[in-house]
N, CA, C and O atoms as a Tinker XYZ file with bonds, in Angstrom:
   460  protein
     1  N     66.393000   25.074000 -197.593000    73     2
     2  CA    66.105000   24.083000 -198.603000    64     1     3
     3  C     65.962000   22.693000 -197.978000    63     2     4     5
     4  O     65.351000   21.806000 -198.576000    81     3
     5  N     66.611000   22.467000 -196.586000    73     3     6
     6  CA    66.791000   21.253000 -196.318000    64     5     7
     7  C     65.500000   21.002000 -195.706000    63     6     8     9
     8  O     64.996000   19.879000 -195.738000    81     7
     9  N     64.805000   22.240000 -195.015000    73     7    10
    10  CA    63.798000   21.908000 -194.235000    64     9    11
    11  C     62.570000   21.675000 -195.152000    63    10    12    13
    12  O     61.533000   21.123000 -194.783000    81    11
    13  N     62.824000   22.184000 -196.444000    73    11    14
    14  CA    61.806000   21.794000 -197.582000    64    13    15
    15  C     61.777000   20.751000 -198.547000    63    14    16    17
    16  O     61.058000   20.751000 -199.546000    81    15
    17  N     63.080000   19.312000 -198.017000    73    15    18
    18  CA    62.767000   18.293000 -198.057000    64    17    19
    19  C     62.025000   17.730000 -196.838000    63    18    20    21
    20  O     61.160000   16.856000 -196.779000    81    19
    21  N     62.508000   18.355000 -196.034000    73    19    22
    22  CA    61.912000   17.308000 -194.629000    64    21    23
    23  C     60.570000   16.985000 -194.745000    63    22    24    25
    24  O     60.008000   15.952000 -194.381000    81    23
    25  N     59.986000   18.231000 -195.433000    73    23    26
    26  CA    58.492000   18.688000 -194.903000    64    25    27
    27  C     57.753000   18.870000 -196.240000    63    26    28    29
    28  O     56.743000   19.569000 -196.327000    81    27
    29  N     58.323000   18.185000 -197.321000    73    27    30
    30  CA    57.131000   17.882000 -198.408000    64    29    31
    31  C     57.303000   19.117000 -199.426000    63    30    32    33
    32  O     56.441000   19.191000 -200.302000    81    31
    33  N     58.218000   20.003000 -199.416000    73    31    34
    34  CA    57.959000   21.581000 -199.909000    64    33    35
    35  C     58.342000   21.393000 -201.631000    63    34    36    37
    36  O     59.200000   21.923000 -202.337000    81    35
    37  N     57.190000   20.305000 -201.930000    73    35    38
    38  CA    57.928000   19.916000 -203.622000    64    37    39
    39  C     57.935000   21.465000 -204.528000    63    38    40    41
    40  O     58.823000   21.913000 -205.254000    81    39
    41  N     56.905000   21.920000 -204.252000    73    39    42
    42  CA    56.267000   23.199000 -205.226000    64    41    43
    43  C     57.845000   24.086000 -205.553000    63    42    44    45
    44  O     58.552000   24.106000 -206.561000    81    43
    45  N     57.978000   24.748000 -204.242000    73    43    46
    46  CA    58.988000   25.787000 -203.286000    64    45    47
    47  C     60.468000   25.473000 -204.090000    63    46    48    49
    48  O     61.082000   26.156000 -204.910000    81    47
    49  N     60.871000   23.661000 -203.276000    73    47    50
    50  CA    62.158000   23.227000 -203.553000    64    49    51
    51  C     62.310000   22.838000 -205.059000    63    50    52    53
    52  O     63.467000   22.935000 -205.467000    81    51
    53  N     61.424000   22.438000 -205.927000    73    51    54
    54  CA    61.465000   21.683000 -207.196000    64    53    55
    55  C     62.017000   23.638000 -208.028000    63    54    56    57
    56  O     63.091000   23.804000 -208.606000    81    55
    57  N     60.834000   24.909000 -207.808000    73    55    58
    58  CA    61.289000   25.993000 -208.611000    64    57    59
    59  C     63.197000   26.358000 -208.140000    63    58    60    61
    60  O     64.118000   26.532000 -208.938000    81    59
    61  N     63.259000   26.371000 -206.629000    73    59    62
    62  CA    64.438000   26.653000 -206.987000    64    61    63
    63  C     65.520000   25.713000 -207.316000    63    62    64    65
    64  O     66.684000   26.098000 -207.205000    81    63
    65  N     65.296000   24.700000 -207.650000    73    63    66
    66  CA    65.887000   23.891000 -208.447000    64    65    67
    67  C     66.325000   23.899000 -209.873000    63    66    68    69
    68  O     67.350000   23.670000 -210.516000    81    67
    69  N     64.666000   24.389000 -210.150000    73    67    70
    70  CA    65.016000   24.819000 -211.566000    64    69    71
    71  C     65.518000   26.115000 -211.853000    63    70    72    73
    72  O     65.680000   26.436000 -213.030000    81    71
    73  N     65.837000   27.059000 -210.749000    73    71    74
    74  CA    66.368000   28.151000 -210.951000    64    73    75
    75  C     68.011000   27.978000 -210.559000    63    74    76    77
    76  O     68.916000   28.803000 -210.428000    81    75
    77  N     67.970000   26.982000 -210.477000    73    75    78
    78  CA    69.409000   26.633000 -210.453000    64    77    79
    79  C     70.292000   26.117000 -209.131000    63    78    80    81
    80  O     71.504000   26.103000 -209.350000    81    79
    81  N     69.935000   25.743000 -207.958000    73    79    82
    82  CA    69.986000   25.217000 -206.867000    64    81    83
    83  C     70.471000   23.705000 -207.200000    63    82    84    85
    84  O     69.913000   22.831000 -207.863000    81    83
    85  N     71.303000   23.705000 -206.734000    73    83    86
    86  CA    71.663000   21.868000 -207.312000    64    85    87
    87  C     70.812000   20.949000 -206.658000    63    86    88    89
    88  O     70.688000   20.897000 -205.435000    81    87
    89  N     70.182000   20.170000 -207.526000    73    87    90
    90  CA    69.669000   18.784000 -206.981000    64    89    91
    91  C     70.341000   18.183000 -206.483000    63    90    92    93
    92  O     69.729000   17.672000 -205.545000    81    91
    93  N     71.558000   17.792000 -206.499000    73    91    94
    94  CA    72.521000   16.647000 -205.432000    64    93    95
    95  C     72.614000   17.426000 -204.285000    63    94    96    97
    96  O     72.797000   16.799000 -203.242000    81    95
    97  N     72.497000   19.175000 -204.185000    73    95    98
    98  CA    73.335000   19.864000 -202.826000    64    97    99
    99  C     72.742000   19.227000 -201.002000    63    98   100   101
   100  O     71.750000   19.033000 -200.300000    81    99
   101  N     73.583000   19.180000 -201.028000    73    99   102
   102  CA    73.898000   18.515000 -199.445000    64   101   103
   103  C     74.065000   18.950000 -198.636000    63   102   104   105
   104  O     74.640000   19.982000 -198.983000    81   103
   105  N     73.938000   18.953000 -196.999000    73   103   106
   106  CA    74.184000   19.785000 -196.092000    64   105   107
   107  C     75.193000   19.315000 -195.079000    63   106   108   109
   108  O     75.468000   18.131000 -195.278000    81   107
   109  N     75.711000   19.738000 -194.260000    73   107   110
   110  CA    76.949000   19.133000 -193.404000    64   109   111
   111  C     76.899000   17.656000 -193.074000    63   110   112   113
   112  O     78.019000   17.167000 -192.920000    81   111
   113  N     75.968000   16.896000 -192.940000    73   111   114
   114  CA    76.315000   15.699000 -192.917000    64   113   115
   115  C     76.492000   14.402000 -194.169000    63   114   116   117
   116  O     76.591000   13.177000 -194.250000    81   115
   117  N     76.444000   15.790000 -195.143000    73   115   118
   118  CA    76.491000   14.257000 -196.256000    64   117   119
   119  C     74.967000   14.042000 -197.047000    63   118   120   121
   120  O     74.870000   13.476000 -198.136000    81   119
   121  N     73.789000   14.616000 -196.270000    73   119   122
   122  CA    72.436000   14.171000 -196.544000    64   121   123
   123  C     72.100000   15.086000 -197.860000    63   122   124   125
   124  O     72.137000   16.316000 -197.871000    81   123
   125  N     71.842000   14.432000 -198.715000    73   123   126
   126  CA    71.297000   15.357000 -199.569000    64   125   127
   127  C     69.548000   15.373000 -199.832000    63   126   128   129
   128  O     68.663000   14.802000 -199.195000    81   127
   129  N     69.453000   16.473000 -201.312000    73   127   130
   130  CA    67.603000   16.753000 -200.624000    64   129   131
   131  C     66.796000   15.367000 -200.832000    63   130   132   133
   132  O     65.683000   15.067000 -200.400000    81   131
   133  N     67.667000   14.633000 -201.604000    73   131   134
   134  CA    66.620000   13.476000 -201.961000    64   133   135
   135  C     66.504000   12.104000 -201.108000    63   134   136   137
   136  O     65.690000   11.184000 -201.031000    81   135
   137  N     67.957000   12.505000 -200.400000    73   135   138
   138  CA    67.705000   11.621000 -199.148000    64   137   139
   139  C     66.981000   11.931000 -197.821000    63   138   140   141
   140  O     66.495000   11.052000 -197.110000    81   139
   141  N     66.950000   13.164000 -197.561000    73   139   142
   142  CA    66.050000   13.759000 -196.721000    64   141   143
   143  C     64.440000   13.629000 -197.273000    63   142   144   145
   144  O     63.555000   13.523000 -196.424000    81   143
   145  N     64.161000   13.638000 -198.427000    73   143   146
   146  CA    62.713000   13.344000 -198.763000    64   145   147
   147  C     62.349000   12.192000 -199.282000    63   146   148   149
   148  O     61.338000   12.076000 -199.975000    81   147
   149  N     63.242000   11.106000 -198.959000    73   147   150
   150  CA    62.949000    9.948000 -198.959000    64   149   151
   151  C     62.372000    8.982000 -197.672000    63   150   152   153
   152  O     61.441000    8.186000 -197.541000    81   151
   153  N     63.889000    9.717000 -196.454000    73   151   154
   154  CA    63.628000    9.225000 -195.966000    64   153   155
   155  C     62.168000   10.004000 -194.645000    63   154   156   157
   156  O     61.999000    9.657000 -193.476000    81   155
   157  N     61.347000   11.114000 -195.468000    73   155   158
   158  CA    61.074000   11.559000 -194.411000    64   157   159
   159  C     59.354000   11.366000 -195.298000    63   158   160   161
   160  O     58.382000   11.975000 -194.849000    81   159
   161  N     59.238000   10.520000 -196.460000    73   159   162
   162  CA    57.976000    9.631000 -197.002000    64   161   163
   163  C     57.623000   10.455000 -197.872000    63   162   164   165
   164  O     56.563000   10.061000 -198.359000    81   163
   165  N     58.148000   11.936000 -198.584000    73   163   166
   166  CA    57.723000   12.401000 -199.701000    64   165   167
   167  C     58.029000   12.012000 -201.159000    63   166   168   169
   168  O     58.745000   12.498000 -202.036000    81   167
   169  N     57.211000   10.949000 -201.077000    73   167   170
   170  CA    57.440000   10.386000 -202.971000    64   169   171
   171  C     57.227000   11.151000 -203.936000    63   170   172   173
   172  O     57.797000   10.918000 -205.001000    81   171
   173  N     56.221000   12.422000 -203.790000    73   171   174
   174  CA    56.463000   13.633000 -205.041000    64   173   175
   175  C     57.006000   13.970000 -205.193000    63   174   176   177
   176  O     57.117000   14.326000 -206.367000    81   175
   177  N     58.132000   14.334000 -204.178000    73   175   178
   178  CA    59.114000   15.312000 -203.682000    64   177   179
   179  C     60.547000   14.758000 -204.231000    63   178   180   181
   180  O     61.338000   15.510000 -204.800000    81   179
   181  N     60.822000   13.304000 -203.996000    73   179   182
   182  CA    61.509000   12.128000 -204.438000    64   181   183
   183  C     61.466000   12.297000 -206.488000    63   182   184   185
   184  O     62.239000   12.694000 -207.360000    81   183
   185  N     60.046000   11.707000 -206.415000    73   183   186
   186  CA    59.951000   11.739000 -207.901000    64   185   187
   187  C     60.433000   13.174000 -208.887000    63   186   188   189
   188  O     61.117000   13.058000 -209.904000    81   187
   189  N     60.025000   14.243000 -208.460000    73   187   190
   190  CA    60.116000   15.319000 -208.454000    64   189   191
   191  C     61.915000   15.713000 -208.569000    63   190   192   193
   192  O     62.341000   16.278000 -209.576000    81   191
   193  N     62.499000   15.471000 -207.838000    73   191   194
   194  CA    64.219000   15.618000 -207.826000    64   193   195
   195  C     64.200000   14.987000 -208.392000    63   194   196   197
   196  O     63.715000   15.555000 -209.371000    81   195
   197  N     64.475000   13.435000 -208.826000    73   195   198
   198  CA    65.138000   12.230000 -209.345000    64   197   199
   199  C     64.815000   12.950000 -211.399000    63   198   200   201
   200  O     65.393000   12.430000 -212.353000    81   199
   201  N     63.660000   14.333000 -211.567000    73   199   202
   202  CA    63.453000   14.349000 -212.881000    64   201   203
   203  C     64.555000   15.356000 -212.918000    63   202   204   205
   204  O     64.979000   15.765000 -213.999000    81   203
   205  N     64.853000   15.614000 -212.205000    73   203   206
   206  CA    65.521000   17.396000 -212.313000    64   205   207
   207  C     66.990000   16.566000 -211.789000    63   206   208   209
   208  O     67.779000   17.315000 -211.213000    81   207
   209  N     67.277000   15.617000 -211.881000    73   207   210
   210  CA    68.814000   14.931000 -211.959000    64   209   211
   211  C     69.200000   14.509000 -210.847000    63   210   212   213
   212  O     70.427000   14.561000 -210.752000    81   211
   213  N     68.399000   13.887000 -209.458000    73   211   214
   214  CA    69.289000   13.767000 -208.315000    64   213   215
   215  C     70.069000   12.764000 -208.175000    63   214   216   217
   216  O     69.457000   11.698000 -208.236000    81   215
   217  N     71.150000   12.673000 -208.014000    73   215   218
   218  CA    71.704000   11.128000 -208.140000    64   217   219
   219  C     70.955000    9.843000 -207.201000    63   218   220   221
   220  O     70.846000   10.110000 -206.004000    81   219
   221  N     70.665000    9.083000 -207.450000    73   219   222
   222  CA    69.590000    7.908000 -206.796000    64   221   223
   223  C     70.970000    7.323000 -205.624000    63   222   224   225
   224  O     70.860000    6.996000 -204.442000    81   223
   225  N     71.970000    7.355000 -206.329000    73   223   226
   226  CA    73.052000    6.381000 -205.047000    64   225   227
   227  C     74.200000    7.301000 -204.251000    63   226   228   229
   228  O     75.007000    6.818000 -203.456000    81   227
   229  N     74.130000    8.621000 -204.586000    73   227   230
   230  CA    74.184000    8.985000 -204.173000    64   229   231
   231  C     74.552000    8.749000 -202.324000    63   230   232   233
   232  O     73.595000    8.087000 -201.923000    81   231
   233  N     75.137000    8.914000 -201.587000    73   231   234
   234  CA    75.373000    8.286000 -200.095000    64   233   235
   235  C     75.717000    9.441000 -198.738000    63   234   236   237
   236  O     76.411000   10.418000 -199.022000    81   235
   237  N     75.361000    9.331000 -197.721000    73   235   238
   238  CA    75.530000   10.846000 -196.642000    64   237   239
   239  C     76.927000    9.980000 -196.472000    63   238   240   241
   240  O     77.250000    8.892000 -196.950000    81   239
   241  N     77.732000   11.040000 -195.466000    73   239   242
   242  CA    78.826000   10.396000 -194.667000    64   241   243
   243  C     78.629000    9.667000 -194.030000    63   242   244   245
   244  O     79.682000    9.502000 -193.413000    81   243
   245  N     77.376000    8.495000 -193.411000    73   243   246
   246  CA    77.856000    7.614000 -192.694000    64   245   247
   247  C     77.518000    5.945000 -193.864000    63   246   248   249
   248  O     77.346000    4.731000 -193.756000    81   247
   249  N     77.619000    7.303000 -195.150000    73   247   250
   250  CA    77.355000    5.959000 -196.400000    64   249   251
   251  C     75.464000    5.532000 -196.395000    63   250   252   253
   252  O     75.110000    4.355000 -196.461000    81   251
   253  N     74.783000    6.302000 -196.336000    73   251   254
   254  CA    73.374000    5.894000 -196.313000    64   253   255
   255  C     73.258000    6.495000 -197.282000    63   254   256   257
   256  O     73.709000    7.620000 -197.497000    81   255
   257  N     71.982000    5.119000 -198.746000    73   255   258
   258  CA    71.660000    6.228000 -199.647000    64   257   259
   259  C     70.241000    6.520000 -199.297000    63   258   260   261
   260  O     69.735000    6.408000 -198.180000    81   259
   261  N     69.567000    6.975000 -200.586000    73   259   262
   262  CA    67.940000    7.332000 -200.156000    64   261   263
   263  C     66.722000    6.673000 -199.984000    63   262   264   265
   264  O     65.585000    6.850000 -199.545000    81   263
   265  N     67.989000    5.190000 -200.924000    73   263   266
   266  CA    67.122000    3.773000 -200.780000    64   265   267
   267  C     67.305000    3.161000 -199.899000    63   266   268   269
   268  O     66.612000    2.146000 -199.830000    81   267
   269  N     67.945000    3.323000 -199.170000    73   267   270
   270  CA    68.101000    2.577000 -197.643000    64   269   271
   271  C     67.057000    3.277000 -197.006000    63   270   272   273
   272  O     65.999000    2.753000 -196.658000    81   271
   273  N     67.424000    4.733000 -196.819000    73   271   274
   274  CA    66.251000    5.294000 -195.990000    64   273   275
   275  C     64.448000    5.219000 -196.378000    63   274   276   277
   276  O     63.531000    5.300000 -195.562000    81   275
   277  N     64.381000    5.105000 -197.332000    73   275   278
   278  CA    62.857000    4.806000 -198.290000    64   277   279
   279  C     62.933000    2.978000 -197.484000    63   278   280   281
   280  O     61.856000    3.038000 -196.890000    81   279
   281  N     63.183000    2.336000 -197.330000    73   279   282
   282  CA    63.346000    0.778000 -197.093000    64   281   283
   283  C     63.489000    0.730000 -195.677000    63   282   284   285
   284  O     62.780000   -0.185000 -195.256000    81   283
   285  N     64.324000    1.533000 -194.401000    73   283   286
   286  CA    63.915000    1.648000 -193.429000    64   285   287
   287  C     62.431000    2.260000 -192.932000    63   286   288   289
   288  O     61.669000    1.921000 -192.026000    81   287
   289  N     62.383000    3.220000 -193.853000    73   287   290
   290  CA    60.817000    4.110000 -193.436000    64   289   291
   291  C     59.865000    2.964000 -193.922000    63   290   292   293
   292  O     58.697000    3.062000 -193.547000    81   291
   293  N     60.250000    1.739000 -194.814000    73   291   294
   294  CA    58.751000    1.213000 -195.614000    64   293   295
   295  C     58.137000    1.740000 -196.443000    63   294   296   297
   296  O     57.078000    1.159000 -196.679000    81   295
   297  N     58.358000    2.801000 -197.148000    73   295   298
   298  CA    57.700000    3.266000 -198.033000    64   297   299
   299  C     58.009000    2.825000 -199.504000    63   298   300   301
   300  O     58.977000    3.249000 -200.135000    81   299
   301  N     57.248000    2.085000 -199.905000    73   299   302
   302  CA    57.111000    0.925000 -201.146000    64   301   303
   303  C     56.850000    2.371000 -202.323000    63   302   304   305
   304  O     57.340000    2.251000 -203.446000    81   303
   305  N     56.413000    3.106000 -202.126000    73   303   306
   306  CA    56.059000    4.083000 -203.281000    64   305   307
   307  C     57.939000    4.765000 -203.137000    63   306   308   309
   308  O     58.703000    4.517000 -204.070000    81   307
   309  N     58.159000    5.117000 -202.605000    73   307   310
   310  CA    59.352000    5.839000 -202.790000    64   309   311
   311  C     60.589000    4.376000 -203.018000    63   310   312   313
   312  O     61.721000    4.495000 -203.487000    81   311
   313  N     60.278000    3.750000 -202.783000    73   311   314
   314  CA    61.393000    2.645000 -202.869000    64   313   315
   315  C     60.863000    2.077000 -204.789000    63   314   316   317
   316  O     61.810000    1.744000 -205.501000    81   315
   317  N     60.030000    2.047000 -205.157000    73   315   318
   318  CA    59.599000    1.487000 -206.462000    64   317   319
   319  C     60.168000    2.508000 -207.491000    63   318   320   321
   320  O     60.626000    2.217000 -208.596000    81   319
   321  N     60.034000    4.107000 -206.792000    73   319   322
   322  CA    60.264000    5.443000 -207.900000    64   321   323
   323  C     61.946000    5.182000 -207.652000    63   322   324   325
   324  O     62.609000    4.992000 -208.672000    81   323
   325  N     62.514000    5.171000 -206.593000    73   323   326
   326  CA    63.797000    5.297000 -206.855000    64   325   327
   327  C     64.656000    3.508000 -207.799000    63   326   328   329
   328  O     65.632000    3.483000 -208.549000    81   327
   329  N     64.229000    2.919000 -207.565000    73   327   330
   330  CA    64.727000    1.746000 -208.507000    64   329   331
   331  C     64.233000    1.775000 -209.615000    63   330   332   333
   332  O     64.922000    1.143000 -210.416000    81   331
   333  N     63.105000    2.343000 -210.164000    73   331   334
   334  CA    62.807000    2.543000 -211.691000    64   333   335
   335  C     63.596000    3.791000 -212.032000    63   334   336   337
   336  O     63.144000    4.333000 -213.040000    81   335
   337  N     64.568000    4.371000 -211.535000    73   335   338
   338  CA    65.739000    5.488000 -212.037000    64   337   339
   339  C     66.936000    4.486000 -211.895000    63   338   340   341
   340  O     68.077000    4.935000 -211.996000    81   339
   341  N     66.765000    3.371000 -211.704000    73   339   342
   342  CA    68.225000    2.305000 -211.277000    64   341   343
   343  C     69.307000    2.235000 -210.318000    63   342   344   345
   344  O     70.451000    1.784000 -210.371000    81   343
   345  N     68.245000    3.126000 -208.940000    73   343   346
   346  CA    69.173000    3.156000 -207.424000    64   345   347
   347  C     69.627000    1.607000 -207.358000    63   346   348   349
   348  O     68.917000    0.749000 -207.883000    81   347
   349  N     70.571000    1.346000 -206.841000    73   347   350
   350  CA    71.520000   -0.029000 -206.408000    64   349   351
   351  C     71.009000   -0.213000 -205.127000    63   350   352   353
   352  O     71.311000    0.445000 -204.132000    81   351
   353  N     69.953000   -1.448000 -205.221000    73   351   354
   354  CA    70.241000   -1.715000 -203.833000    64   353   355
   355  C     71.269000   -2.932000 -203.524000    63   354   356   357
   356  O     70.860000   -3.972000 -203.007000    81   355
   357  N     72.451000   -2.761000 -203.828000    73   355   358
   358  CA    73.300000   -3.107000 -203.140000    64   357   359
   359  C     74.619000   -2.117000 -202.668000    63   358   360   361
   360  O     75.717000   -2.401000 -202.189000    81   359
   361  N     73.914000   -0.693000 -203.073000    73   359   362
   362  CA    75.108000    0.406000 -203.103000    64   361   363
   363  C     74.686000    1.047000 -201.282000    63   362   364   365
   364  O     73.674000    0.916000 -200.594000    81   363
   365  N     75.877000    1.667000 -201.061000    73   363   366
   366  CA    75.792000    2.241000 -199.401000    64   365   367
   367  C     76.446000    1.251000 -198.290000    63   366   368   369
   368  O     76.710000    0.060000 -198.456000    81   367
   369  N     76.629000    1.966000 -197.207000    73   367   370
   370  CA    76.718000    1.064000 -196.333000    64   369   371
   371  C     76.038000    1.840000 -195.105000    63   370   372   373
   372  O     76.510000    2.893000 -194.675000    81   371
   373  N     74.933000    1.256000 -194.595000    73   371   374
   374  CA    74.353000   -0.265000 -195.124000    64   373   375
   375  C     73.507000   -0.029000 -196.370000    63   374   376   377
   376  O     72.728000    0.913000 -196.518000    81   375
   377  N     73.769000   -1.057000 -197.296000    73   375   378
   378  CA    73.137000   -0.986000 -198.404000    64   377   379
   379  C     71.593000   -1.314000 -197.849000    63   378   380   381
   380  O     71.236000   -1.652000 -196.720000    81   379
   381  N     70.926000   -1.122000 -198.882000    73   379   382
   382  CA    69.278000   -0.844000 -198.778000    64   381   383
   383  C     68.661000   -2.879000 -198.707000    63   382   384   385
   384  O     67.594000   -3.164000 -198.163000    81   383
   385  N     69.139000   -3.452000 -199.041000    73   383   386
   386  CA    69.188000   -4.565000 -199.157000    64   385   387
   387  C     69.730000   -5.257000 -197.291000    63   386   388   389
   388  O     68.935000   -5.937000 -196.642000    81   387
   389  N     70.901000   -4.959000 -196.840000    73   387   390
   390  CA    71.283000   -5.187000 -195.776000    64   389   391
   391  C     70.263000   -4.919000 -195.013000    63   390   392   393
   392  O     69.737000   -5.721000 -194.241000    81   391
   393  N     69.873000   -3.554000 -195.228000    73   391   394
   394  CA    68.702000   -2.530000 -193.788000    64   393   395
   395  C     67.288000   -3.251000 -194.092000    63   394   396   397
   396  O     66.337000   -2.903000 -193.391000    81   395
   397  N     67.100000   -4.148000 -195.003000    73   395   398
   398  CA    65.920000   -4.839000 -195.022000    64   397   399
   399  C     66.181000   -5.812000 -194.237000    63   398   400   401
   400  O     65.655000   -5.794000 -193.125000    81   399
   401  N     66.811000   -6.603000 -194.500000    73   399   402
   402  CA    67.636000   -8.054000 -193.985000    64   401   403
   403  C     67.822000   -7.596000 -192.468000    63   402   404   405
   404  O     67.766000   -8.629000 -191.802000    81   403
   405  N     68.036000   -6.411000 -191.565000    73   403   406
   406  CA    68.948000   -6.484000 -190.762000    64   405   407
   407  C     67.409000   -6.009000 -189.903000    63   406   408   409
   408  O     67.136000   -6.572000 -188.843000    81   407
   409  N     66.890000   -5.411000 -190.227000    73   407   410
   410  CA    65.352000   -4.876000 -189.729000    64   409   411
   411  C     64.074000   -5.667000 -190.076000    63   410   412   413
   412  O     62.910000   -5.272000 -189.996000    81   411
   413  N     64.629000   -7.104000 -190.559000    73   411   414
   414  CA    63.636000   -7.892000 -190.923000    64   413   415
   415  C     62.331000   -7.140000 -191.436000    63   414   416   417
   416  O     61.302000   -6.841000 -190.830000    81   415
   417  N     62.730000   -6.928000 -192.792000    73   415   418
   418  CA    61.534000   -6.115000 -193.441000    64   417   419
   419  C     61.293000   -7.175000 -194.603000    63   418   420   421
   420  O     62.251000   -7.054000 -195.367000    81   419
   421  N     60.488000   -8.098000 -195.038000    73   419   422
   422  CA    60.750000   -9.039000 -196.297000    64   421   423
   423  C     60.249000   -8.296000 -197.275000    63   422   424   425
   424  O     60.669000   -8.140000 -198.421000    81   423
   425  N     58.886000   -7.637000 -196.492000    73   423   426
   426  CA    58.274000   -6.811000 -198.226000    64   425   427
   427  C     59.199000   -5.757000 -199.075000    63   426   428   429
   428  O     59.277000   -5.403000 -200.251000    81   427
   429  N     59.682000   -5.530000 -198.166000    73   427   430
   430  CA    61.104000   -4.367000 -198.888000    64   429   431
   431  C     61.660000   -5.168000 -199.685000    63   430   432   433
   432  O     61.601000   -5.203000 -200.914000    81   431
   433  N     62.470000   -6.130000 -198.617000    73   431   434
   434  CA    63.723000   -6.890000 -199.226000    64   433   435
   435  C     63.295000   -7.962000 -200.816000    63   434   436   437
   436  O     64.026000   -8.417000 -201.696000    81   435
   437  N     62.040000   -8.023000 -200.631000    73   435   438
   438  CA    61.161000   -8.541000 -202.039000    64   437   439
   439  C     60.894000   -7.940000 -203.226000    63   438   440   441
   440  O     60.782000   -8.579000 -204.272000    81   439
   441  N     60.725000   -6.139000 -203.102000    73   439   442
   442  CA    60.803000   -4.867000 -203.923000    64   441   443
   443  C     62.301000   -5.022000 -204.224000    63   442   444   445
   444  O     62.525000   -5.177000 -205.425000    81   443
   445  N     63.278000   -5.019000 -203.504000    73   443   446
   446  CA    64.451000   -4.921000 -204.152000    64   445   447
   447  C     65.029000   -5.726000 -205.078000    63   446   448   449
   448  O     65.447000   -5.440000 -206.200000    81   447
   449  N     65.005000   -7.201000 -204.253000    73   447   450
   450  CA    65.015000   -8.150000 -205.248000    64   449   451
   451  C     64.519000   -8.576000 -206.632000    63   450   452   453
   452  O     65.072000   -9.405000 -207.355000    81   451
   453  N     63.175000   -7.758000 -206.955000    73   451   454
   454  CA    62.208000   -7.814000 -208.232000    64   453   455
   455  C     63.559000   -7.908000 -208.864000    63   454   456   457
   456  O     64.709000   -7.671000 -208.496000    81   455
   457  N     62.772000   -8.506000 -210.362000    73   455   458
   458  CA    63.596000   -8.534000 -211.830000    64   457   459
   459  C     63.529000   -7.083000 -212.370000    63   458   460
   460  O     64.056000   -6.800000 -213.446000    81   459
């Protein structure tokens, strides 16, 4: 399942989801599927979990959520879908807000900031 966030597998991962596979489930480090397909640029895949319940703040063990990783990768489409579900970017450590600031990214750190 994990390798069918990595790699876009919305079709595959979204049915067994709905067959009952938890959307939050996680693998030994804490990463769950929606942070793995955030941070690996699948916004269908993203959009796709976040309908079927994934928690948006959700965090791995070293405290990264999916909006940090969507905001390190740059991807403005996955960073726009996860804050219109009401991800925190001030939640995680490093929060998604920090990893803009700290990687000098402004266009991110400008998406987050929106009203």
């Amino acid at each position: 399942m994990f390798d069918l966030a990595r790699n876009g597998g919305t079709e595959e991962l979204i049915g067994n989801v709905t067959a009952g596979l938890p959307a939050n489930l996680t693998n030994d480090k804490g990463d769950t599927l929606l942070i793995l397909a955030a941070y690996h640029n699948h916004v269908d895949l993203v959009t796709a979990l976040l309908e079927q319940g994934a928690d948006p703040d959700r965090v791995n063990d070293r405290g990264q959520s999916a909006l940090s990783a969507a905001v390190f990768r740059q991807n403005a489409e996955t960073v726009k879908a996860l804050l219109d579900v009401g991800a925190d970017p001030a939640g995680g450590t490093p929060s998604a807000l920090a990893t803009a600031d700290f990687f000098e990214l402004p266009e991110m750190a400008e998406l987050l900031r929106r009203p």
